[in-house]
N, C-alpha and C positions, 0 to 999 in steps of 0.2 A: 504494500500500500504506500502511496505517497505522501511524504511527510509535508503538512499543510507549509503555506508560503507562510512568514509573520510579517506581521505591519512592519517591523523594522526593516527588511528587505526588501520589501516596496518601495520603502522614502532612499534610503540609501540608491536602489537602481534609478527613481526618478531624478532625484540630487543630481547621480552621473548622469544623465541624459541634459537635464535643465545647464552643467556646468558645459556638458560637449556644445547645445544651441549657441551659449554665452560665445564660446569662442572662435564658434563658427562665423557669430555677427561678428564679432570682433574684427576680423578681416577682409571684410570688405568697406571698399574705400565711402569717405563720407562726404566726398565731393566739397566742389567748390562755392562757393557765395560772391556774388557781385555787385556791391554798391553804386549807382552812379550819386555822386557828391554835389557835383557843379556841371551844369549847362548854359552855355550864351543863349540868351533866348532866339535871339538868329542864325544858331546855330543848328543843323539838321544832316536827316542824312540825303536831301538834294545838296546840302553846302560841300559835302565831304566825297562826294559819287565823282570820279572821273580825275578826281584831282592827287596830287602824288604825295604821299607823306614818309618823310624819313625815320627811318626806326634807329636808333641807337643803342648803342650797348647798353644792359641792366645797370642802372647805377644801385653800387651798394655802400655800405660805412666806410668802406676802402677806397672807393672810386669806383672805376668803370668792372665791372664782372669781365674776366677773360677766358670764362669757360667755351669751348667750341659746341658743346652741347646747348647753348642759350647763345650763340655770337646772335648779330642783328640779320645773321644772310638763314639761321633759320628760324628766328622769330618773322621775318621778311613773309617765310612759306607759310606760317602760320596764320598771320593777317589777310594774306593773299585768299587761303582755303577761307575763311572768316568771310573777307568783303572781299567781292568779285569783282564791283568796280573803283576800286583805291589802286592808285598806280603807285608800287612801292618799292622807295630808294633806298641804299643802304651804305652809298660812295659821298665820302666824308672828304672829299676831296676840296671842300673848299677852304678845310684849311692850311691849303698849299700858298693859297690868295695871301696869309697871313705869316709872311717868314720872318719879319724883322721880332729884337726880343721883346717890344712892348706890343707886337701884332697876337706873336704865339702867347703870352701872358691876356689877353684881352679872350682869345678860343679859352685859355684856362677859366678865366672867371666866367665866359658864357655858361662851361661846364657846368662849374660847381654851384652857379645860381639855380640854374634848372633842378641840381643834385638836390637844391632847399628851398625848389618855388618862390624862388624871388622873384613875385609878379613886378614889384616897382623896381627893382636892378636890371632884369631882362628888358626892360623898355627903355634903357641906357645904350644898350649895346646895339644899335641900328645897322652898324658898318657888319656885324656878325649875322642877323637877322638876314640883309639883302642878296649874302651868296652861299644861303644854306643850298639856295636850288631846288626847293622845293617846296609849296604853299603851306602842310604844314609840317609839325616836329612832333614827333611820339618818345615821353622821356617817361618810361617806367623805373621807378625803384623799388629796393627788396628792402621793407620794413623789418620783416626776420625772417628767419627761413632756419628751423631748428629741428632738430632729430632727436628723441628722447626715446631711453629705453629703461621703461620698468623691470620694478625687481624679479616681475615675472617670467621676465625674458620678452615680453611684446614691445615691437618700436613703433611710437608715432611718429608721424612727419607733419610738420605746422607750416603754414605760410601765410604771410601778410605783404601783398604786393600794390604799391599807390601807382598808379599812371595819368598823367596829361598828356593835352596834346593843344598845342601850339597851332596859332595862327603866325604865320613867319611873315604874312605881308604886313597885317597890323600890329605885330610884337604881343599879342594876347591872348591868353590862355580861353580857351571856348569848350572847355572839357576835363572834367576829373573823374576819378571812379576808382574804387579799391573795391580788390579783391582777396578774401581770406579762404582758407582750406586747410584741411585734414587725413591723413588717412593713416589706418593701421593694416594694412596691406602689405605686407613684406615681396610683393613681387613687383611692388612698382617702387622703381628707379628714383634718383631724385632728380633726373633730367625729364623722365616722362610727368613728375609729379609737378615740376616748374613748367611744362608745355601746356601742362591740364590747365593751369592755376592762366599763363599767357594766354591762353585761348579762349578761355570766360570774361579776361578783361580785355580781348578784343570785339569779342560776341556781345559787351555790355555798349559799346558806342553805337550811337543812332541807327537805326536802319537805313538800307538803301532805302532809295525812290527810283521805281523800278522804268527803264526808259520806256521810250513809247512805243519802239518795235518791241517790246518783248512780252510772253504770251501770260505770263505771272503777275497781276497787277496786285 
């Protein structure tokens, strides 16, 4: 004859089962969130459709990010899949324009203004502004970007990423938006988990306005 189950092996097998669900959620990613902050009221997405916007490098507490995994040529592909009609530059060559040592010192404060949303410093530097070579300037930065591993052995991955974007013919900003994210997924990268987090705060700027030949209105 079979010897009955007891209540206390029941709670025990359901325990195991209820702790295996916990950790099964545990792993999968908790995705991204995207604020938008700031809009020019005449700003849109007929303003931004057709026109060419430079991406630059992540700025982070260090300066420019030099990872090849985040450079600007493949944030570039990433904006491009994102808006179909943004024509997107990535050739920083204008500041070749700038060789003397008070020219290259003037590209350095253009940087490190942008790096701190100096809206009243950025509208100083005109001579910077007129050979970006392109209408406008996409300057994301990495507010943190941290990797924690409990005692448990599970690692999360945080991120907090700010982006503007510049109007380069009138020196003014017509766009903010932050993006935060999570995950406890050990199979994602931290270049896939920064593409995730880029690509929500490209997906968060205004919509097309869809042209007139095209069959999607």
């Amino acid at each position: 004859m079979n010897s009955p189950i007891s209540l206390k092996k029941i709670f025990c097998v359901a325990l195991c089962l209820a702790g295996q669900l916990w950790l099964a959620s545990c792993t999968a990613p908790l995705g991204m969130y995207a604020r938008q902050d700031y809009c020019h009221p005449a700003f849109n997405g007929g303003a931004l459709a057709d026109q060419s916007v430079l991406i630059l490098p992540l700025f982070t507490k260090y300066g420019f990010d030099t990872s090849q995994a985040l450079s600007p040529v493949r944030q570039a592909s990433l904006l491009a899949s994102v808006k179909k009609r943004v024509v997107v530059k990535t050739d920083r060559s204008f500041e070749k324009t700038f060789i003397t040592p008070a020219g290259k010192a003037m590209v350095d404060s253009f940087y490190l203004r942008l790096s701190r949303s100096d809206v009243i410093g950025l509208q100083s530097l005109d001579s910077v502004w007129k050979h970006l070579d392109a209408r406008y300037c996409l300057a994301v930065r990495v507010l943190y970007a941290v990797s924690i591993k409990s005692f448990s052995g599970v690692r999360k991955k945080k991120v907090h990423l700010e982006g503007e974007l510049w109007d380069a013919d009138n020196m003014a900003l017509v766009w903010r938006a932050e993006v935060t994210g999570a995950t406890l997924d050990p199979a994602v990268t931290d270049a896939e988990f920064f593409r995730s987090a880029l690509s929500s705060m490209y997906a968060a700027l205004p919509q097309d306005i869809p042209a007139i030949n095209e069959k999607n209105w």
